[in-house]
PDB file as gemmi writes it, atoms N, CA and C in Angstrom:
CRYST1    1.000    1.000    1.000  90.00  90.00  90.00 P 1                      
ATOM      1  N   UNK A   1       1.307   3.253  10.299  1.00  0.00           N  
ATOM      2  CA  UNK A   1       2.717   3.342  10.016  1.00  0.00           C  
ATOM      3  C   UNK A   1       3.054   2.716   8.659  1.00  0.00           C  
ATOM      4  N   UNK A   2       2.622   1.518   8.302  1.00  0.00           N  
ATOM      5  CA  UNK A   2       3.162   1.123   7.145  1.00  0.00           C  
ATOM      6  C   UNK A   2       2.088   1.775   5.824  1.00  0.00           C  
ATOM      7  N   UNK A   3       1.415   2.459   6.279  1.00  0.00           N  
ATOM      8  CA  UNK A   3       0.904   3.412   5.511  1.00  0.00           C  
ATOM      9  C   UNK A   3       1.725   4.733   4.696  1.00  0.00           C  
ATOM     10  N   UNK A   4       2.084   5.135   5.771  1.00  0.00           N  
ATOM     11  CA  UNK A   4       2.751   6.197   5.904  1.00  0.00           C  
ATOM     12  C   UNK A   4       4.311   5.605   5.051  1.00  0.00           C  
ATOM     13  N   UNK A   5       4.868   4.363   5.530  1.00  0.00           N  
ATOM     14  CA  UNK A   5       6.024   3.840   4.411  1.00  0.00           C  
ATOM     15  C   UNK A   5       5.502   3.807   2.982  1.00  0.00           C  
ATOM     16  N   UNK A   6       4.484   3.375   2.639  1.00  0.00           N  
ATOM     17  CA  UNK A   6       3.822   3.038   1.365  1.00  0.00           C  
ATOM     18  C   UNK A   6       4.162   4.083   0.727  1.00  0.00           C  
ATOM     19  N   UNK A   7       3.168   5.766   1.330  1.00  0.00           N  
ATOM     20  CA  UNK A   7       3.401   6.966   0.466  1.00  0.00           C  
ATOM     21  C   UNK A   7       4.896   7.289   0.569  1.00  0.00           C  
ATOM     22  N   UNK A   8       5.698   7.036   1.924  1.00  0.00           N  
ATOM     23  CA  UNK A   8       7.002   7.444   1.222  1.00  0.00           C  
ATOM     24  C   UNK A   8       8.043   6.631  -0.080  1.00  0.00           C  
ATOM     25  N   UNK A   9       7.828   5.411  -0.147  1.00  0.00           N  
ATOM     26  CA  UNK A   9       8.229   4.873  -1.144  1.00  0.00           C  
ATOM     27  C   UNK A   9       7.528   5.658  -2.559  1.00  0.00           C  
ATOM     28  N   UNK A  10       6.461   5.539  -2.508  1.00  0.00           N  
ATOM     29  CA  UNK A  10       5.848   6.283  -3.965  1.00  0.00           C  
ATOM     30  C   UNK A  10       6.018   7.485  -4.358  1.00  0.00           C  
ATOM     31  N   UNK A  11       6.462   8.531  -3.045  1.00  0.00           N  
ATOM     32  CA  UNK A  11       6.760   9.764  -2.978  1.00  0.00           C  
ATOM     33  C   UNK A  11       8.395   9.951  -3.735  1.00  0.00           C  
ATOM     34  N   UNK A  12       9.324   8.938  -3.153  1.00  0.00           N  
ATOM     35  CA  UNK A  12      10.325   8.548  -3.648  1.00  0.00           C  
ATOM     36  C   UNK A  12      10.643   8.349  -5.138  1.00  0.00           C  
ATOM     37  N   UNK A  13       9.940   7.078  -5.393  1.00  0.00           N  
ATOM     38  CA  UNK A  13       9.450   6.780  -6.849  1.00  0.00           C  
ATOM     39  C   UNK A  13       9.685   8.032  -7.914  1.00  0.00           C  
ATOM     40  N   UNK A  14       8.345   8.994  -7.272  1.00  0.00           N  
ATOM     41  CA  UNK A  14       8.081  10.357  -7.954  1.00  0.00           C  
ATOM     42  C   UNK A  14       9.072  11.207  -8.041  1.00  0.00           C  
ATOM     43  N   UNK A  15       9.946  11.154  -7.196  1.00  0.00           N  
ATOM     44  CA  UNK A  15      11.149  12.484  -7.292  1.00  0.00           C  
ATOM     45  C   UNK A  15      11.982  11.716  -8.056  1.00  0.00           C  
ATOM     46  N   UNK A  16      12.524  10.521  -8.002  1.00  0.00           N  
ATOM     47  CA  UNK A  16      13.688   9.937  -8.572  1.00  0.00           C  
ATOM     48  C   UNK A  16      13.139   9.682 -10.261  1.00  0.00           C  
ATOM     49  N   UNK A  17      12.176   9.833 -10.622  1.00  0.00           N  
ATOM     50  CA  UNK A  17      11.591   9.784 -11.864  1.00  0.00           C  
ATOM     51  C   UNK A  17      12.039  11.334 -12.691  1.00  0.00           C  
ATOM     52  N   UNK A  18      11.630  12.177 -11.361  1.00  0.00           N  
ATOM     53  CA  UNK A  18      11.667  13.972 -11.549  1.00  0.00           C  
ATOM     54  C   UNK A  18      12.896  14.149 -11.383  1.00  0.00           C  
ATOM     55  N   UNK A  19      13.996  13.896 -10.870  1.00  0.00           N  
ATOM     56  CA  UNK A  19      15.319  13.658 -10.958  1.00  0.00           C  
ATOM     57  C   UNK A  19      15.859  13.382 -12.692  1.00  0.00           C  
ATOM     58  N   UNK A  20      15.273  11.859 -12.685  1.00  0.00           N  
ATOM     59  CA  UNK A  20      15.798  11.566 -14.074  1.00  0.00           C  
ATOM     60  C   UNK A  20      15.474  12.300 -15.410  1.00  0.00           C  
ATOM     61  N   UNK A  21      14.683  12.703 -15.195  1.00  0.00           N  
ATOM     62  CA  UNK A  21      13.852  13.973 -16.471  1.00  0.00           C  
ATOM     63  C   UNK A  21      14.990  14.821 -16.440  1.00  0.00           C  
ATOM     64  N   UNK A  22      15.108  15.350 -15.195  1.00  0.00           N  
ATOM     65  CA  UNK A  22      16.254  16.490 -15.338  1.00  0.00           C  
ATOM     66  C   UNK A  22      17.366  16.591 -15.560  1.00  0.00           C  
ATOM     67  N   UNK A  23      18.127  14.772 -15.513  1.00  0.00           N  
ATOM     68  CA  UNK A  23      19.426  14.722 -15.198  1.00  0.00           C  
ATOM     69  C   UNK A  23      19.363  14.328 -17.326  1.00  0.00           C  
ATOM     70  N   UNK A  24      18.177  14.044 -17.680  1.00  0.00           N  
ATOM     71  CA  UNK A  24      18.286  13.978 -19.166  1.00  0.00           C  
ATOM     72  C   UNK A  24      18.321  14.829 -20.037  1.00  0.00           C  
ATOM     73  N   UNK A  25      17.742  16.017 -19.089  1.00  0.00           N  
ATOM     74  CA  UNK A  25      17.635  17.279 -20.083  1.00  0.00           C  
ATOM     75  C   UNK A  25      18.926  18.130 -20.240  1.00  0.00           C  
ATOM     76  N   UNK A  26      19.603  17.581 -19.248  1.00  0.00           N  
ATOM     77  CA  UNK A  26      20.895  18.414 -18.892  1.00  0.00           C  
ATOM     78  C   UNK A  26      22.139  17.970 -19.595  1.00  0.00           C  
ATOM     79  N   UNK A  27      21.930  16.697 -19.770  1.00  0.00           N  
ATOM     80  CA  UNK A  27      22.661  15.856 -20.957  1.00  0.00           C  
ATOM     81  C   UNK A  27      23.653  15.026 -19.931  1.00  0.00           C  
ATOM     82  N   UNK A  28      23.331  14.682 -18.311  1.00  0.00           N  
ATOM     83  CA  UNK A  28      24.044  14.190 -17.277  1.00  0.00           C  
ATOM     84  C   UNK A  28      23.583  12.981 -17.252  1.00  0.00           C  
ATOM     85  N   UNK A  29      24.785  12.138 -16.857  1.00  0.00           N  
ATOM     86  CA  UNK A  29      24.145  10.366 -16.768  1.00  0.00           C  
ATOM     87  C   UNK A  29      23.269  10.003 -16.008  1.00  0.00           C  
ATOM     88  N   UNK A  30      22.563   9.606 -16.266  1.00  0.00           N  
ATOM     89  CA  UNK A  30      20.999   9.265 -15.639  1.00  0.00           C  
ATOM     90  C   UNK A  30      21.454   7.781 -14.377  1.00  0.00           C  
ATOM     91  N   UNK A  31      21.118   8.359 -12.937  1.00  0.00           N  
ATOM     92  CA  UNK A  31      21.277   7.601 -11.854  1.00  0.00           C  
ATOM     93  C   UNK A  31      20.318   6.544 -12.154  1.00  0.00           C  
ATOM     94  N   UNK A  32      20.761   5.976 -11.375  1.00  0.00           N  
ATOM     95  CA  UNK A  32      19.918   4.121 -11.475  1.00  0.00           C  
ATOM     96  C   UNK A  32      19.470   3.585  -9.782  1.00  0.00           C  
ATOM     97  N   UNK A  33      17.812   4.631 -10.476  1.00  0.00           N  
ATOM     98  CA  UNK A  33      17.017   4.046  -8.851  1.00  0.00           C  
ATOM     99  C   UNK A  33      16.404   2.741  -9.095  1.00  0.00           C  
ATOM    100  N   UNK A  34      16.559   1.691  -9.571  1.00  0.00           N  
ATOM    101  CA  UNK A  34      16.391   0.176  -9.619  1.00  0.00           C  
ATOM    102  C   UNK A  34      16.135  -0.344  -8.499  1.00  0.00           C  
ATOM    103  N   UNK A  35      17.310   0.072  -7.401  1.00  0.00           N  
ATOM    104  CA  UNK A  35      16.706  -0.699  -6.164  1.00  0.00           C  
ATOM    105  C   UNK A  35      15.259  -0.085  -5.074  1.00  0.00           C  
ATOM    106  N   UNK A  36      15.224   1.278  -5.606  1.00  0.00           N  
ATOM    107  CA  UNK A  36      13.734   1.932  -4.817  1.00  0.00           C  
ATOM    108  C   UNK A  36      12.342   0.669  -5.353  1.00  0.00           C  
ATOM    109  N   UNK A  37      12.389   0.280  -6.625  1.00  0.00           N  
ATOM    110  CA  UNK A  37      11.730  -0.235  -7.355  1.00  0.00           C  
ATOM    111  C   UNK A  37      11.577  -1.622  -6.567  1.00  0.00           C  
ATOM    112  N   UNK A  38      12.757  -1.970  -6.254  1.00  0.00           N  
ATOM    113  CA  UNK A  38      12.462  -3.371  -6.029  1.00  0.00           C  
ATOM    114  C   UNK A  38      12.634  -3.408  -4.499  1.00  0.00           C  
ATOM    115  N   UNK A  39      12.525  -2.236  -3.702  1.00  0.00           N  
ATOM    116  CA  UNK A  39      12.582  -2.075  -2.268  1.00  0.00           C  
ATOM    117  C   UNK A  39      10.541  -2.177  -2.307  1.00  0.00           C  
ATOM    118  N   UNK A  40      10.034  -1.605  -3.022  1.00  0.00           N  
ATOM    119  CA  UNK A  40       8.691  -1.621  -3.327  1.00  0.00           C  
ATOM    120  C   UNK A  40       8.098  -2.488  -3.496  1.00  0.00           C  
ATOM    121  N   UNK A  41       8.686  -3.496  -4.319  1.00  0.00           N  
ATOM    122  CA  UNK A  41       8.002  -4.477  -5.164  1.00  0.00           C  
ATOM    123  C   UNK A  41       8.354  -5.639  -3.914  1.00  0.00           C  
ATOM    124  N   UNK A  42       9.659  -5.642  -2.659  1.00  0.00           N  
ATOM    125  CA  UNK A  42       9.820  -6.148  -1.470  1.00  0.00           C  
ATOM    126  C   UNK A  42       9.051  -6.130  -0.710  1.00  0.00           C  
ATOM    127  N   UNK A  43       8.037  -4.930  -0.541  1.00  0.00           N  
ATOM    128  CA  UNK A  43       7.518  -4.052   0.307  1.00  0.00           C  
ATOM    129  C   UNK A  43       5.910  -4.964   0.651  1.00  0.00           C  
ATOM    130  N   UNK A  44       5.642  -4.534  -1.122  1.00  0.00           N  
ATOM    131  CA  UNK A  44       4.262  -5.060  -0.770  1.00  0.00           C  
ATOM    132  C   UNK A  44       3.465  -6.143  -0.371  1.00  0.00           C  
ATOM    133  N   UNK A  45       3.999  -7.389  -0.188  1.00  0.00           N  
ATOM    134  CA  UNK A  45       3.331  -8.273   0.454  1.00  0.00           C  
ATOM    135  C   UNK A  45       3.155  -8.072   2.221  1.00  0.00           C  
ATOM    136  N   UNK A  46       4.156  -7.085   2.449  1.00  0.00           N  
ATOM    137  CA  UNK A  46       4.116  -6.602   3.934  1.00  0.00           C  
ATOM    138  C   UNK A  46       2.870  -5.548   4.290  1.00  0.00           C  
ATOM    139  N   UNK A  47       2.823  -5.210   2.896  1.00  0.00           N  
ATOM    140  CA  UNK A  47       1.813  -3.916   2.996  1.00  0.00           C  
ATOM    141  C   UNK A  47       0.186  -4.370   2.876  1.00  0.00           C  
ATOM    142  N   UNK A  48       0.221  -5.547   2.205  1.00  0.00           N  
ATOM    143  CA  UNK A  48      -1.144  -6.506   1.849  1.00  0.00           C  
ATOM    144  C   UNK A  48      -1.685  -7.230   3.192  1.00  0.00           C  
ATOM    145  N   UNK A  49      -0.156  -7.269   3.824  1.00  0.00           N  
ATOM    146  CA  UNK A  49      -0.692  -8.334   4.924  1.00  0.00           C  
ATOM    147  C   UNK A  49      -1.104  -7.636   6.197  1.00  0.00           C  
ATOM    148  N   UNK A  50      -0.435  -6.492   6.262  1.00  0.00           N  
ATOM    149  CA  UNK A  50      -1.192  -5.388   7.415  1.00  0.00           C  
ATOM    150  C   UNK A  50      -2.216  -4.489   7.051  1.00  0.00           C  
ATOM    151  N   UNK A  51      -2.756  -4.141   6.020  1.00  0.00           N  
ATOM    152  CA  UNK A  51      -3.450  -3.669   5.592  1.00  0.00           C  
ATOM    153  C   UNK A  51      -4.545  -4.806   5.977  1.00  0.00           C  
ATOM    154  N   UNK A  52      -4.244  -5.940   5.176  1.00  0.00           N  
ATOM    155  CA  UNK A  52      -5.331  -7.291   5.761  1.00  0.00           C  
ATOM    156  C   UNK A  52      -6.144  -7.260   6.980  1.00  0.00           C  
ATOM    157  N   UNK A  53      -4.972  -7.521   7.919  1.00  0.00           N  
ATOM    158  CA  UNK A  53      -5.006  -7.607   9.217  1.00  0.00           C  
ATOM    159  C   UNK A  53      -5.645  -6.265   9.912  1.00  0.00           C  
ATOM    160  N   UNK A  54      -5.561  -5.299   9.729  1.00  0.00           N  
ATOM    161  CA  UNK A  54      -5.805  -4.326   9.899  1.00  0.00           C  
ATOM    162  C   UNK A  54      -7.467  -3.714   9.834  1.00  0.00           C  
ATOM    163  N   UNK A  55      -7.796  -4.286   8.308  1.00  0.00           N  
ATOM    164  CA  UNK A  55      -9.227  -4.441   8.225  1.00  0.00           C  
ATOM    165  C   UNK A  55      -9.757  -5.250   8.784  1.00  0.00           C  
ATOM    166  N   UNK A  56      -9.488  -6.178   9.152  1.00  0.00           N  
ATOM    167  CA  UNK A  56     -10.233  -7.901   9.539  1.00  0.00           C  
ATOM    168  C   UNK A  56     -10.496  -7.342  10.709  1.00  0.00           C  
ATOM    169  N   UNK A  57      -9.397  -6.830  11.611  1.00  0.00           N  
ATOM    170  CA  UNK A  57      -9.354  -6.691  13.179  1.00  0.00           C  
ATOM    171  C   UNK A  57     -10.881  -5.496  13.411  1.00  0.00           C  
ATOM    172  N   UNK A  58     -10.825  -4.633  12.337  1.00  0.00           N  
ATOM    173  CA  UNK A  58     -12.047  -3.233  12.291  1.00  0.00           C  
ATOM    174  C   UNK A  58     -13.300  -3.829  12.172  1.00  0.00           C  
ATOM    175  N   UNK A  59     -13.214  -4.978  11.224  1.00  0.00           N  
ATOM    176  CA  UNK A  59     -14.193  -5.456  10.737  1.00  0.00           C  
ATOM    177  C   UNK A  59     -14.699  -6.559  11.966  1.00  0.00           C  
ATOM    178  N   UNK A  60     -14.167  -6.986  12.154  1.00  0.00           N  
ATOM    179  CA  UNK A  60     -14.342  -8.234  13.631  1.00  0.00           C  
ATOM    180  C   UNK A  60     -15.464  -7.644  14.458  1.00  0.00           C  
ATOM    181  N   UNK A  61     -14.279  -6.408  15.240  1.00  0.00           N  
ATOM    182  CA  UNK A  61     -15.043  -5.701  15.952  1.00  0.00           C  
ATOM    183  C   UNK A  61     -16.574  -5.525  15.673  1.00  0.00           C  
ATOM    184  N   UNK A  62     -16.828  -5.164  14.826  1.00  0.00           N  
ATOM    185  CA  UNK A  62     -17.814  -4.174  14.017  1.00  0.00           C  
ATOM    186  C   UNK A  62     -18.933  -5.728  14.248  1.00  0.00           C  
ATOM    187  N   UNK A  63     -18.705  -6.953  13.694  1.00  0.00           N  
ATOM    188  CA  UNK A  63     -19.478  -8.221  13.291  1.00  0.00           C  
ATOM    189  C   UNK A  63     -19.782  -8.208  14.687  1.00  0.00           C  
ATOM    190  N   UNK A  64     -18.694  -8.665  15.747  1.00  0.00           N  
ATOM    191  CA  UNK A  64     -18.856  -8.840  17.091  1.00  0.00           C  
ATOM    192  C   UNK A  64     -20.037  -7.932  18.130  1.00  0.00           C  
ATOM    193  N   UNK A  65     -19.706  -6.923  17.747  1.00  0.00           N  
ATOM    194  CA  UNK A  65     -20.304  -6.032  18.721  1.00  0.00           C  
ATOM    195  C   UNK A  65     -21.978  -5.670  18.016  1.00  0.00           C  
ATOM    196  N   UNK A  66     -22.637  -5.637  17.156  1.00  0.00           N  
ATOM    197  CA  UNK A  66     -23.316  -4.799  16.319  1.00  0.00           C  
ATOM    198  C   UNK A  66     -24.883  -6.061  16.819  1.00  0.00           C  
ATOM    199  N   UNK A  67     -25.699  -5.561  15.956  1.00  0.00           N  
ATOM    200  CA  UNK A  67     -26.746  -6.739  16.153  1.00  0.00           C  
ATOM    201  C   UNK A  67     -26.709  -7.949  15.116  1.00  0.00           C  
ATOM    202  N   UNK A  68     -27.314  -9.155  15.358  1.00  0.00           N  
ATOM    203  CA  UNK A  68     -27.295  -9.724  13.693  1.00  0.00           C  
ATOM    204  C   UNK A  68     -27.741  -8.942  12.520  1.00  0.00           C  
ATOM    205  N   UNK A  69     -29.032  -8.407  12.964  1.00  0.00           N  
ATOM    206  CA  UNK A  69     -29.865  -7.772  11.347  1.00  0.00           C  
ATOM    207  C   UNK A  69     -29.476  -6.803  11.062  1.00  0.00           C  
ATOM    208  N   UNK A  70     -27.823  -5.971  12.123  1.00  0.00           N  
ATOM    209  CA  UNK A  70     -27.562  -5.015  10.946  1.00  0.00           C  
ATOM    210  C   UNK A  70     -26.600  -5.400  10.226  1.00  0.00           C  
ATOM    211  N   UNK A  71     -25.993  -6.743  10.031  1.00  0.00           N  
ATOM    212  CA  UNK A  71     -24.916  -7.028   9.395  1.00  0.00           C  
ATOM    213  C   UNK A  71     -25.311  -7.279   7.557  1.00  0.00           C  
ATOM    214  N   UNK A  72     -24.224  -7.121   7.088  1.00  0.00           N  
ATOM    215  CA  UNK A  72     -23.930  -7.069   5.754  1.00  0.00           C  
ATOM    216  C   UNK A  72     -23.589  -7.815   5.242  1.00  0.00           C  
ATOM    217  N   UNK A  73     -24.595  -8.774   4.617  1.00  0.00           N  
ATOM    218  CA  UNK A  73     -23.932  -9.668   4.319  1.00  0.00           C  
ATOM    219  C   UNK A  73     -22.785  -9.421   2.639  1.00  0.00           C  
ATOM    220  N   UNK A  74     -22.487  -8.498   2.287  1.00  0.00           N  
ATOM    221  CA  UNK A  74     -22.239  -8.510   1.059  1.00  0.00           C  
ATOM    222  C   UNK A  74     -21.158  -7.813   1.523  1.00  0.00           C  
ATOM    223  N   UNK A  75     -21.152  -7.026   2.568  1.00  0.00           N  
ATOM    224  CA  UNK A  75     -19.653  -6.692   3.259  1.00  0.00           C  
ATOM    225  C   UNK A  75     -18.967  -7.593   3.472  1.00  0.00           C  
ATOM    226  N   UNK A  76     -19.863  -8.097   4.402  1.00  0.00           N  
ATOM    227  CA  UNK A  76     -19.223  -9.324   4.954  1.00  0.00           C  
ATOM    228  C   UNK A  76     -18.100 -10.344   4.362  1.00  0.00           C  
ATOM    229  N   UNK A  77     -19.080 -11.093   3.111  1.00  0.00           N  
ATOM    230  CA  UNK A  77     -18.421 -11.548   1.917  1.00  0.00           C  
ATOM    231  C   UNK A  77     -16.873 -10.967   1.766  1.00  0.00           C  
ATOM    232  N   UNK A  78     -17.458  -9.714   1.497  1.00  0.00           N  
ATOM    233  CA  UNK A  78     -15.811  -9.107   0.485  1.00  0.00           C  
ATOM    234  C   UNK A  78     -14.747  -9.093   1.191  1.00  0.00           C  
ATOM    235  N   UNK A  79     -15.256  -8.288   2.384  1.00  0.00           N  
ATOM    236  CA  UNK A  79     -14.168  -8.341   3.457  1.00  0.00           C  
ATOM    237  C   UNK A  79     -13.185 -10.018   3.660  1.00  0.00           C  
ATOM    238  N   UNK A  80     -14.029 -10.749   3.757  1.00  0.00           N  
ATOM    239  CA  UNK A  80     -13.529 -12.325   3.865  1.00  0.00           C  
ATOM    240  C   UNK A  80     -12.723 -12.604   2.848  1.00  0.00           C  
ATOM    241  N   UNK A  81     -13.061 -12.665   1.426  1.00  0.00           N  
ATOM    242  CA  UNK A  81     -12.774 -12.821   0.202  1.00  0.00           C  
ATOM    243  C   UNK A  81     -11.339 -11.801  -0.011  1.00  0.00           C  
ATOM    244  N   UNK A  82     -11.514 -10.895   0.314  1.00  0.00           N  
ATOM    245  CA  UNK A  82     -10.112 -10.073   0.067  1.00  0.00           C  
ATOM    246  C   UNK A  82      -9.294  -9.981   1.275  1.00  0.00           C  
ATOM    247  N   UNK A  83      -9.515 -10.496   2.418  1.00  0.00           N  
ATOM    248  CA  UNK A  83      -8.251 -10.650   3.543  1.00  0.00           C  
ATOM    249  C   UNK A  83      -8.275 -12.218   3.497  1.00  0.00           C  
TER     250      UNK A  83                                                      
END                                                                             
């Protein structure tokens, strides 16, 4: 789900950009999407932290259940290091 918010914010982004191109070519006052920007820039620590969580929980599993000698240790690492 907050996946799916991510691309619609950026999807957003993209039209209101494609909006403003047009509303310039037309010689019409150019709307002010400022707050999509900073609904985004709101967004992403929500998006870092489930995304986080999200991997850790895949990754858990995966450590938990598997044998020792097939683990990774260089996965392992990163995974830790970046959640």
């Amino acid at each position: 789900m907050v996946d799916n918010v991510d691309a619609k914010l950026a999807e957003s982004i993209e039209i209101s950009r494609v909006y403003n191109q047009r509303e310039f070519l037309v010689g019409k006052e150019l709307r002010d999407y400022s707050r999509l920007q900073t609904m985004v820039k709101e967004f992403q620590p929500y998006l870092n932290l489930w995304r986080s969580t999200r991997t850790w929980f895949q990754k858990h599993k995966a450590w938990m259940e598997n044998k020792w000698e097939s683990l990774n240790p260089e996965d392992l690492e990163t995974t830790y290091e970046n959640c």
